[in-house]
Structures are given as C-alpha cells and as structure tokens.
N, C-alpha and C positions, 0 to 999 in steps of 0.2 A: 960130374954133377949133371941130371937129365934137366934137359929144360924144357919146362912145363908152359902147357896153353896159357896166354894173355888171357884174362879173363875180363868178361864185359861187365861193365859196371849196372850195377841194380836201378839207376837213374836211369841210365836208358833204355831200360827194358819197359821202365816205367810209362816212359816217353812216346814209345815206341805203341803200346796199349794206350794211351790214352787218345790218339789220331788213329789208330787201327786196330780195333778188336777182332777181325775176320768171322764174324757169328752172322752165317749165312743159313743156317739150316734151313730155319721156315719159308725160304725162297728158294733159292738157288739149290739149294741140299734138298729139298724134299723130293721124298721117295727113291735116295740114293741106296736103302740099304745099308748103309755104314762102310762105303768101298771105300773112302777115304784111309778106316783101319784094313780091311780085309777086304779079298776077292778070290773068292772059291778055295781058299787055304796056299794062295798066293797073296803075302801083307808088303805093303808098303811104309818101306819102315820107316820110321819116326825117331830122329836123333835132337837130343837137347846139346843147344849152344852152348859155348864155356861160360861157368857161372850160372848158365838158367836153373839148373838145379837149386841153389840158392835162394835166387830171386823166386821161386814159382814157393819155397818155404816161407819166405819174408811176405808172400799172399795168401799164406795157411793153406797151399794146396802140397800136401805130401805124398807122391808117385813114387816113392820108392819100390814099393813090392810089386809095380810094374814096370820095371826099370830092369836090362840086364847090362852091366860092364863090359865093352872094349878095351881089353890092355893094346894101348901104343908106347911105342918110346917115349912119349909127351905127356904121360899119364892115362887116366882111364875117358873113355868116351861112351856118355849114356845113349843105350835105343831105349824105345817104345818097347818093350818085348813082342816080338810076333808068336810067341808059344803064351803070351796072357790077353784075357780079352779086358777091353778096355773097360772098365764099370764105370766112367764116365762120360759112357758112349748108351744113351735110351733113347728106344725108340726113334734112332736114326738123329737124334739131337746131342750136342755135346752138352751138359751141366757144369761143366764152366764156361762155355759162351754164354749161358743165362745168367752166372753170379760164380766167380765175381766179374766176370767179363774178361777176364787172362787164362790163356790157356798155352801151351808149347809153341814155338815163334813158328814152329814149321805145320803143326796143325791148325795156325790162322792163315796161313799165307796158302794152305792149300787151296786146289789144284797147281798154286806155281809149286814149283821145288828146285832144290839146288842142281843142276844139271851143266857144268860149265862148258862153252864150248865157244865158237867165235861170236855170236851172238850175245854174250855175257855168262853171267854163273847159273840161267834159270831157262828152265825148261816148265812145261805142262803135262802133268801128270798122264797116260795116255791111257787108264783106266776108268779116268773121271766120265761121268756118261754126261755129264753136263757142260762142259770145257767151252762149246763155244756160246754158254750163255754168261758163264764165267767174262770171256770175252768180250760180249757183247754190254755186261753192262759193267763195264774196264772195273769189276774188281783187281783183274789180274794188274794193269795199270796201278791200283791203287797198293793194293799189297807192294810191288815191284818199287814204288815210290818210297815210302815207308820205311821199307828193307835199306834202299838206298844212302837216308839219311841217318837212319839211325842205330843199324848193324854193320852191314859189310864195312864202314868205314874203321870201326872196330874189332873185326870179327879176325881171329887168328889163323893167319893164312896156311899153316900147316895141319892145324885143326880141317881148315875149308878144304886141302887138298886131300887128308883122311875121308872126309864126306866125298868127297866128289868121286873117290874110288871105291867106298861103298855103294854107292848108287847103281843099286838092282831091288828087283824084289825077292822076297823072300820065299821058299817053298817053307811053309811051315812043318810038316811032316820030317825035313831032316832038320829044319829047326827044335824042335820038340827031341829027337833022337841027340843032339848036340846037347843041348839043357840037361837033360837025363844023365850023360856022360861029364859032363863036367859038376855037377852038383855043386854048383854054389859057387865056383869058384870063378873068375875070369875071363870071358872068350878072347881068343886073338883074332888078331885081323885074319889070318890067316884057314881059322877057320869058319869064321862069318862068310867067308868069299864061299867054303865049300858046298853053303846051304842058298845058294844063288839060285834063281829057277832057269831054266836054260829059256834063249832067248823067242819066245812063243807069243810074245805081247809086241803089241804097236811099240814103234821108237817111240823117243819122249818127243814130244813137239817141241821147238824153239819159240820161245817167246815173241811174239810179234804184237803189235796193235791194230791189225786187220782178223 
C-alpha cells in the first residue's frame, strides 16, 4: 500500500491568508516584469502544497490547466507549469492578490522559497531584482513567520524533502520538448530533474534579517 502526503487542512490555509496575503505588486513588485513566473525562459517553478489544490477550489480559483503532474511514490505533486504562461499574472500584477486575496502559498511568500539548508528550509530567491527591499521592509520576516505557524508545522515532510530536491530553475525550452513527449500524461521526478538549467544564476541567498 503506497503512503500518500498528509494533507493540510483547508482551515489553515484559510488561516494562513487571512494574517498574510503576500500582494505586494504595487510596491515592492512594480516594474518587476513578472520574474517572479519567468526570466528570459529560465521559470521559477511554483509547486502547490498538499491539499492546496483543494483549498484554492473551495476559493473558486480553478488552476488546473495550468498545473502539470509529478508522479512520486507519495502520489502526484502539482507545478505551476513553466511551458504555460500564467493568465493571472497582467501587467506585472497578480488577479488573485486583488480578489480574492489567495493565491498559491509559494507565490505569496515569494521572494522567500523553500531552500533547506542549516539556516532553516528558506532561502531568497536570487533572481528577484528587488530582494533587498523585500528585506528591508521584513516582508520576507513576515511571510517566514506566517509559514512558521501555520504550514511547516503541518506540512509533509517527505512531500518537503520532494520540493527541496526539486529546487532549480527550469529551462523552459526542454521543458516544453518534455510536455510534447509526454502528452498528458505524468512527469517523473526523474525527468523534471533533466529540464534543470545548468547552474548560470546567483546561489539562492540564506534567509537572514540583515
């Protein structure tokens, strides 16, 4: 019998958005471009928690057909796709941070992201062009708080050790050739890892409050 992700409860996703929305555009985000989804056809991908799928339904927000499947042993693991562009990504603004205010835990909390290392599980994004205003006015603090109370203490640790070994970016160009080849059907881990960009970008910064 495979044993499948703990799933986080819809209460506290709820919880979770109603002390932290992360809708920063008109500040902090303006004039980013949309590097958050993309950067020159190098994406930084976007995986939903166990259960977010769910919960982001029980908000009337339906991301499916931008959703592609990770088969693991644990079941399947959703990305953001990097071969679809986002349609709720205008004009450098996201339309679910305007309404309903919930959007994917990992595209509020950005620039952090899951990055584990002695420092803890989060790192800063190192394509973010704005990271140290991030810093400066401790979004990253606040998200990191957030997370603290009312995900990771839930959050399934072999699910988190999945993520923490997907963490690169994507070339989308053999992303797009991978989609093509599999039509419809499941990626593996195995071969998400193949469509990695080779290592060309800043390290990921370590979380600090300096």
């Amino acid at each position: 019998m495979k044993i499948k992700f703990k799933i986080i409860s819809p209460y506290l996703y709820r919880k979770f958005f109603k002390v932290f929305q992360g809708d920063t555009s008109e500040s902090l985000c303006q004039g980013c471009d949309g590097l958050c989804e993309t950067s020159r056809g190098f994406s930084t991908t976007v995986f939903l928690l166990p259960g977010e799928l769910e919960f982001l339904k029980e908000a009337e927000i339906y991301p499916e057909m931008l959703l592609d499947p990770i088969a693991t042993s644990h079941g399947l693991i959703y990305c953001w796709s990097p071969a679809e562009t986002c349609t709720y990504l205008q004009n450098d603004r996201c339309l679910l941070g305007i309404d309903p205010g919930i959007k994917p835990v990992e595209c509020a909390i950005y620039p952090l992201i899951f990055n584990r290392s002695n420092d803890g599980e989060f790192g800063i994004c190192p394509v973010c062009r704005h990271r140290k205003a991030f810093l400066k006015n401790d979004f990253i603090g606040k998200a990191k708080t957030a997370m603290a109370e009312y995900i990771l203490p839930y959050l399934d640790q072999q699910w988190l050790a999945y993520r923490n070994e997907l963490n690169f970016t994507i070339n989308e160009e053999a992303y797009h050739r991978l989609k093509k080849e599999k039509a419809g059907q499941a990626i593996t881990i195995k071969e998400f890892k193949e469509c990695a960009t080779k290592p060309s970008i800043p390290p990921l910064t370590p979380f600090c409050k300096n």
